[in-house]
Each structure stands twice: as structure tokens, then as C-alpha cells.
C-alpha positions as CSV (number, residue, x, y, z in Angstrom):
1,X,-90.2,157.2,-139.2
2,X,-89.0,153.4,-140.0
3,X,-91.1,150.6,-138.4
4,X,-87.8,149.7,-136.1
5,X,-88.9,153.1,-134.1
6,X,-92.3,152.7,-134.7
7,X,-92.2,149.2,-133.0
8,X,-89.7,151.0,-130.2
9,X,-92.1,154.1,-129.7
10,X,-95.1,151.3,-129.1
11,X,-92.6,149.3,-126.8
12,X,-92.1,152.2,-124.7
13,X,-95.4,153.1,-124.5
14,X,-96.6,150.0,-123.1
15,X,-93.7,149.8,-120.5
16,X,-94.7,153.6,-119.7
17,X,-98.3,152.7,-119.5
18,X,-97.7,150.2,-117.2
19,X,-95.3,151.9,-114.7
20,X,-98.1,154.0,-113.3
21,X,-100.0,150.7,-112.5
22,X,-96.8,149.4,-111.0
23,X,-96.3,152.9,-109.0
24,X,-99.6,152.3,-107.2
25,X,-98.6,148.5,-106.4
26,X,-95.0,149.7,-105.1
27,X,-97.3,152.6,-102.9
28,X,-98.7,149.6,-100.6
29,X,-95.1,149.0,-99.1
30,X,-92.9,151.7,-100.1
31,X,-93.1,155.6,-99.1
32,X,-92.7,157.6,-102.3
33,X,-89.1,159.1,-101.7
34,X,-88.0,155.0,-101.2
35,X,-89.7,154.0,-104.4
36,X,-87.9,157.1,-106.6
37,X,-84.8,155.4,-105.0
38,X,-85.3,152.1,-105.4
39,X,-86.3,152.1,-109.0
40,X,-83.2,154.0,-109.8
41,X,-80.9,152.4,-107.6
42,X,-82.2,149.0,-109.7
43,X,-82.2,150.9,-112.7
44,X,-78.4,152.3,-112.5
45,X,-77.2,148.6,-111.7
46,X,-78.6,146.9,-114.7
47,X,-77.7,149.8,-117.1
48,X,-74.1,149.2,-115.9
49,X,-73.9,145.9,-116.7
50,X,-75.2,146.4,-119.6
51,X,-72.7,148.8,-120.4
52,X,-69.7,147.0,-118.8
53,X,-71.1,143.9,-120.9
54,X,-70.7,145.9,-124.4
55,X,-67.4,147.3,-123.4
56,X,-65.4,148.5,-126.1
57,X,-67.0,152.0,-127.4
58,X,-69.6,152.1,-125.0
59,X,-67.4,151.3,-122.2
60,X,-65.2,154.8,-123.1
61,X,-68.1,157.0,-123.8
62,X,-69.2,156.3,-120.2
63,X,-65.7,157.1,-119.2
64,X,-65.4,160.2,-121.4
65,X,-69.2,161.2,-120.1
66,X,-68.2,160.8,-116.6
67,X,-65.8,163.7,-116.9
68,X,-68.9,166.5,-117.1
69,X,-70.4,165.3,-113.6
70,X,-72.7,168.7,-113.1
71,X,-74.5,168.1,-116.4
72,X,-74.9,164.7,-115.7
73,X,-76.5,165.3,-112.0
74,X,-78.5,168.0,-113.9
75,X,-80.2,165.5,-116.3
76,X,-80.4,163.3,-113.4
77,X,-82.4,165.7,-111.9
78,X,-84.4,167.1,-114.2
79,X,-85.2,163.9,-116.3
80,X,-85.1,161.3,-113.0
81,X,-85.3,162.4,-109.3
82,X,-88.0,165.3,-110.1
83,X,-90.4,164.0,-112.4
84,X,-90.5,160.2,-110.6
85,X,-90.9,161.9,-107.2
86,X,-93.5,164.1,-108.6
87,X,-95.0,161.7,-110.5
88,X,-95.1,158.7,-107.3
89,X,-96.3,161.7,-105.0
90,X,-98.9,162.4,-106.8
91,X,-100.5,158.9,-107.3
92,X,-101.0,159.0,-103.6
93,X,-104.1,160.9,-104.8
94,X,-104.6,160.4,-108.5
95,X,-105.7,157.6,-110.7
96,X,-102.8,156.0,-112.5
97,X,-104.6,156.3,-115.8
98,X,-105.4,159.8,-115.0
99,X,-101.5,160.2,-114.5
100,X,-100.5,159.2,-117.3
101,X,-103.3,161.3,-119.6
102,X,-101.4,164.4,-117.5
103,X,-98.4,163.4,-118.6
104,X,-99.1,163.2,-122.2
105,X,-98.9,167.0,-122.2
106,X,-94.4,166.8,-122.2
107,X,-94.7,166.9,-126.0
108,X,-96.7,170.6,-125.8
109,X,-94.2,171.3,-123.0
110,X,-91.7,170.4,-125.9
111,X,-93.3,173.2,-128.4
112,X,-93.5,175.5,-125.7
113,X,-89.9,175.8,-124.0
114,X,-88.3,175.5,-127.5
115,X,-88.2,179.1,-128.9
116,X,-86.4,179.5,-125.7
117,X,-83.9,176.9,-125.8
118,X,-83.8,174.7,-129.5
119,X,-85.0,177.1,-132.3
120,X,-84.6,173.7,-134.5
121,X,-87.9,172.0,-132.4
122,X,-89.7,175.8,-132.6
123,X,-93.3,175.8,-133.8
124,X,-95.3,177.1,-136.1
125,X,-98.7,179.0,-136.3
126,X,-100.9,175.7,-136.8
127,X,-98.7,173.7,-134.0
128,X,-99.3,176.8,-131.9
129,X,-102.6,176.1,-132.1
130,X,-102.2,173.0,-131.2
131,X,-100.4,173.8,-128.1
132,X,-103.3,175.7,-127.1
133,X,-105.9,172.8,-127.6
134,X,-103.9,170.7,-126.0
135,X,-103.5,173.2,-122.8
136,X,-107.3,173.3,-122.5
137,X,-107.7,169.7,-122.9
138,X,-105.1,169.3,-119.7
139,X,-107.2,172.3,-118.1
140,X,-110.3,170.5,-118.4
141,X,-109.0,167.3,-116.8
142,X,-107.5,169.6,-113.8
143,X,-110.3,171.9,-113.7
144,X,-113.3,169.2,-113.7
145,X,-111.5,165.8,-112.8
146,X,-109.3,166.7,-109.9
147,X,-110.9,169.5,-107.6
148,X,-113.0,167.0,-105.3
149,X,-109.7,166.9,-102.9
150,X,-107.3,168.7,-102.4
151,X,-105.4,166.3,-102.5
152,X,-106.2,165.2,-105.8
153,X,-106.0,168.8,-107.1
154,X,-102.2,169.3,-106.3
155,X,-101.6,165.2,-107.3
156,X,-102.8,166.6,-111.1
157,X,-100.4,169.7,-110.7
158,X,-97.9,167.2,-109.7
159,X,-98.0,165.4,-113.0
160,X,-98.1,168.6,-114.9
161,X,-94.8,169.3,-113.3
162,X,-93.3,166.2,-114.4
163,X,-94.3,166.8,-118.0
164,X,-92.7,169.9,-117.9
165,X,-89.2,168.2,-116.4
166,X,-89.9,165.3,-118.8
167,X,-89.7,167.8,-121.9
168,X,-87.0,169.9,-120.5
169,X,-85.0,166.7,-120.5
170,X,-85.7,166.1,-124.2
171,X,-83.4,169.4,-124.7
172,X,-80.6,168.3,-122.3
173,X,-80.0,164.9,-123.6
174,X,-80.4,166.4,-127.2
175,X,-77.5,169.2,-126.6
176,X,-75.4,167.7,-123.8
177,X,-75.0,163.7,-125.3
178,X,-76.2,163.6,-128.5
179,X,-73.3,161.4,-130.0
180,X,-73.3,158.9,-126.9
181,X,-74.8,155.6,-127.0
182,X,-78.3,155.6,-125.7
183,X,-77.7,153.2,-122.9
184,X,-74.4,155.3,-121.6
185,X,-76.6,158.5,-121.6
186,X,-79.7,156.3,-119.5
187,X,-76.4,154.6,-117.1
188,X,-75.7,158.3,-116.3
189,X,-79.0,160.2,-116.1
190,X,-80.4,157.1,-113.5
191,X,-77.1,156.7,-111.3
192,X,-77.5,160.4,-110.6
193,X,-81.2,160.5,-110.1
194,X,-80.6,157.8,-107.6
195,X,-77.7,159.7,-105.7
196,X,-80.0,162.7,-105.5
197,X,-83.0,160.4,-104.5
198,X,-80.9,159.1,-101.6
199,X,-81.3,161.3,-99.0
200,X,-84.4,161.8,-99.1
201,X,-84.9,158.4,-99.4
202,X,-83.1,157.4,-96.1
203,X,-85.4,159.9,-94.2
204,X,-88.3,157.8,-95.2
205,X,-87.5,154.2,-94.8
206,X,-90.4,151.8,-94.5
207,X,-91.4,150.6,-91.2
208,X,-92.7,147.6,-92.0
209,X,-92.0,144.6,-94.3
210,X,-93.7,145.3,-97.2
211,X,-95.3,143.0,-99.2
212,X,-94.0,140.4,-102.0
213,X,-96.6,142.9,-104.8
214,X,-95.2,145.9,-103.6
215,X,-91.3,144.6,-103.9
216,X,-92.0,142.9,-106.9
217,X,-93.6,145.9,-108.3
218,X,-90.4,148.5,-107.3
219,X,-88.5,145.4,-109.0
220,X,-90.0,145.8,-112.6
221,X,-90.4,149.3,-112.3
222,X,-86.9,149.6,-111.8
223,X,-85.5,147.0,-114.5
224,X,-87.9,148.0,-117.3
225,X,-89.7,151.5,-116.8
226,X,-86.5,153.1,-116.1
227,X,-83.3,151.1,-117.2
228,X,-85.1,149.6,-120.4
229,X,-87.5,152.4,-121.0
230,X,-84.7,155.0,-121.0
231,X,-82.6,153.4,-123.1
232,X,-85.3,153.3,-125.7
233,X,-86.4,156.8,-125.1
234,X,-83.0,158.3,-125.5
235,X,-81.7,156.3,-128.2
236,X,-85.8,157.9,-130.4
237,X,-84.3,161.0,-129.0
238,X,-80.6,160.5,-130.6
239,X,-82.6,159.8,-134.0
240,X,-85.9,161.3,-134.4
241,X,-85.2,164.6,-131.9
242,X,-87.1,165.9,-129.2
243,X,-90.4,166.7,-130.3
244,X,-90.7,163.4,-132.0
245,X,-89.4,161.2,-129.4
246,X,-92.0,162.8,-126.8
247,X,-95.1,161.4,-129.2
248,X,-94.6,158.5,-126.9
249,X,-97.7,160.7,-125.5
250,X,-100.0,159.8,-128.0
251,X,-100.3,156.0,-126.8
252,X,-99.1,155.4,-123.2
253,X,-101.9,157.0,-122.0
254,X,-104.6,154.7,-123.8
255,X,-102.6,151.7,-122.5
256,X,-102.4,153.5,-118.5
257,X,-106.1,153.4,-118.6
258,X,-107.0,150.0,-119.9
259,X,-104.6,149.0,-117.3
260,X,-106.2,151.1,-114.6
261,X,-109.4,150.2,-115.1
262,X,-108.7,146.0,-115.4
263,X,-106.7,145.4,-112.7
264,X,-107.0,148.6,-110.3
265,X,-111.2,149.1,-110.9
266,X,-110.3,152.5,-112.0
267,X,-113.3,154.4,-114.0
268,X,-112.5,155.8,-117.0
269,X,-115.3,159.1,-117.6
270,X,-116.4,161.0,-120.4
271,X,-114.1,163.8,-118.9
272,X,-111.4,161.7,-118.8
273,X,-112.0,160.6,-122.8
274,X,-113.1,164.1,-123.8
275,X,-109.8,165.6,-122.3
276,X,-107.4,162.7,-123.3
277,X,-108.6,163.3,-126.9
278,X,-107.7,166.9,-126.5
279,X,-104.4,166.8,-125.1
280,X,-103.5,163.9,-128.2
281,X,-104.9,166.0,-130.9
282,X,-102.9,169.4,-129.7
283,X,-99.6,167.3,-129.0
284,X,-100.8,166.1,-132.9
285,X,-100.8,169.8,-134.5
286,X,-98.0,170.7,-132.2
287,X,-95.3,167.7,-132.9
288,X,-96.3,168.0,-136.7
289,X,-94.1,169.9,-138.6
290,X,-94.9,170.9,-143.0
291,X,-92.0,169.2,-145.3
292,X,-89.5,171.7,-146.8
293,X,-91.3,172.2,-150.1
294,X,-88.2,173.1,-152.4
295,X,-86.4,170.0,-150.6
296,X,-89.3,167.8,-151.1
297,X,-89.8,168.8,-155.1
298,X,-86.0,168.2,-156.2
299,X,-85.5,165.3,-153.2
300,X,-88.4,163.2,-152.8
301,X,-86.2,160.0,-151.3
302,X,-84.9,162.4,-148.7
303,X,-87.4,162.8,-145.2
304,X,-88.3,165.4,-143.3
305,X,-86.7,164.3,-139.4
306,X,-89.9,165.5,-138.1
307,X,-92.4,164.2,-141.4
């Protein structure tokens, strides 16, 4: 991994680890069906300027990608409308540095559907392992952390969803667009997340002005967590795959609870730790893959894409 993706994976990470701070801000004004919309509708707008801006190339692989409107509207789905509405529904009950520890478990998601659908991202008997440190790590947090409410309970199961949709995503963007530009493949996936968020969205309007936190909130959750982030997250995909774009998981969550705790008085238990250092070491064994040794012996310049 070169230091330009290591500095993008820690970009992303604090953008990500942020956005669950500025979910709870946008849920003082805005129903959750509203927000999914609203940070996509934002989202789609500023990814296509961007893309008109570049023109050329990127400008014709939007046209060309426009021409497979089911797949798009699939990764839409999967990767946008579903996981955000999941995700914002569930921070009605949920800490948002709790949410983002959940989500840290797309990369054993990753490992888990890929026998199934990307023998390339399969994994092996130690990342197996892994996978199963890392589900009782995310058990542990469910089991002890969430069953006060009811609420709270299916909030958790909510963001275990969205970990699931975020790593099934990995796959689509890897098969379906894996020679577009990173920000035509973001321009499409948000546009058709926010077409499918719209009606929904239009059954939930707010009935009151909210307030200047809340818009201002929906404003950079829309700009950066979703059109920047995206672009960043697709583009790691394009180049590192799908297992190592979803290490992501390793750091948002630290950065989700340091945010939590200093500006939403969130507490931070020894459950909470105990289990966040579970999930992070299984998506650890799980995302790590051994070198080819013959490749390694007569190549040593050449890498591993998952080293």
C-alpha cells in the first residue's frame, strides 16, 4: 500500500467517523427518510459538477455508464438508500460511536459473502478465524451493550445490516465499474440512492423549521461523507480491491468515539473497548492475506494487492 492510499484510507476514516456525529445533529430537524434524501440529493449534485467540470473522459464514462440503469439503481441501493436509512434509523437509538464500532464488521462481511460471489477476495483458514473473532466481538457489543431497549437492540441490528450492504457493495462496484473513474461510479451510485430515497422521503417531510445545526449538519454530511467520501472509497476499491478498501474499519471507529464522547457526552465502556478491539483484530486476520511464496522468492519488487 503506497502512502497516497494510506493518507486516503486515514482521510476517509475521519470523514466516516464524523458522519455519525453529524447524523445525530441532522436527527434534531430532519426525520430519517428526509436526511437519506437530503445527503444524497446534495451528494449527486456536487458529484455532477465535479464530473461535468473534468469533462473529457470522465464526462463519456458517465455517458457510457448511464446506459446499464438497473445495475446502477442496484448499487444505489445496496451501497446508498439501504445502508444510510439503516444506519440514520438506527441512531435514533444508538450511540454514534457505538455505530460506527457496528459498522466496522463490512470488512468480515467482505470475507464472508466472497466464496459466494469473488473467489479472488476468498479466505483462508487463519482469516477464517478471524471472521469468527470478529463475529463474537460484534456479538458481545449486541448481546451486552444494546439489550436495555428495545429500541437500542434493533438500532445495533440495524447497523449490522448496513455492514452487510456496505460489503456487498464492495463486490458490485468491483465487477460492475471497475474501469470507470471513481467519481463517475460515486455520481451514479448517489443519484440513484437519492431517487430511491425520494419517496419515502416525501412521506416524511419535517413539520417544522429545523434548526441552522441540524441543516448545516445534512449540508456536510451530504458534501463530504457521501460525495467526497465515495469518491475516495471507490477509487481504494478500483486499486487495492474489496477486502482492502473495507480496512477503512480499522480507524473510523476510534475517531466515531472520540467524537462521541467530546462533543455528544457519549460514554465510551469497557464493553465498548473490549468489543471494538475484537471486531479490529478479526477484520485484521480476516483482510490479511500470506504473499505468494514462489512470486515473492524470484520477484521481490513485485507486491502482493492484498500484502
Amino acid at each position: 500500500m503506497t502512502p497516497r492510499q494510506v493518507g486516503l484510507l486515514g482521510l476517509l476514516a475521519a470523514i466516516w467517523g464524523g458522519s455519525y456525529l453529524l447524523i445525530k445533529y441532522c436527527l434534531e430537524g430532519f426525520s430519517p427518510p428526509f436526511i437519506v434524501f437530503g445527503r444524497t440529493l446534495i451528494g449527486a449534485l456536487v458529484l455532477f459538477a465535479a464530473v461535468r467540470l473534468q469533462g473529457g473522459a470522465t464526462w463519456a464514462a458517465l455517458s457510457d455508464a448511464r446506459r446499464r440503469p438497473w445495475t446502477a439503481l442496484g448499487l444505489g441501493a445496496v451501497s446508498i438508500t439501504a445502508p444510510f436509512l439503516l444506519i440514520t434509523v438506527g441512531e435514533q437509538h444508538v450511540p454514534s460511536g457505538l455505530t460506527a464500532v457496528l459498522i466496522a464488521s463490512a470488512p468480515l462481511f467482505v470475507a464472508l459473502f466472497a466464496p459466494f460471489i469473488d473467489k479472488s477476495e476468498q479466505i483462508d483458514r487463519r482469516q477464517g478465524v478471524g471472521l469468527a473473532v470478529g463475529i463474537v466481538g460484534v456479538g458481545l457489543l449486541v448481546g451486552v451493550e444494546s439489550v436495555s431497549t428495545l429500541g437500542e437492540f434493533l438500532g445495533a441490528l440495524a447497523m449490522i445490516g448496513a455492514a452487510a450492504c456496505y460489503a456487498l457493495a464492495t463486490f458490485v462496484v468491483k465487477k460492475a465499474y471497475g474501469g470507470i473513474p471513481a467519481v463517475v461510479t460515486s455520481c451514479l451510485s448517489v443519484a440513484a440512492g437519492c431517487l430511491i430515497a425520494l419517496p419515502p422521503a416525501l412521506a416524511d417531510l419535517p413539520t417544522k423549521a429545523p434548526g441552522l445545526r441540524a441543516v448545516l449538519a445534512l449540508i456536510g454530511l451530504g458534501a463530504l461523507g457521501t460525495a467526497f467520501a465515495f469518491v475516495i472509497y471507490y477509487r481504494l476499491i478500483g486499486e487495492l480491491g474489496a477486502g482492502r478498501a473495507s480496512l477503512v474499519a480499522y480507524l473510523a471507529p476510534p475517531v466515531a468515539l472520540v467524537y462521541g464522547a467530546a462533543l455528544l457526552d457519549e460514554s465510551i465502556s469497557v464493553t465498548d473497548v473490549i468489543a471494538l478491539v475484537l471486531i479490529l483484530a478479526g477484520v485484521a486476520l480476516a483482510s490479511r492475506r500470506a504473499a505468494p511464496r514462489a512470486a515473492a522468492v524470484r520477484a521481490p519488487a513485485s507486491r502482493s494487492r492484498s500484502a
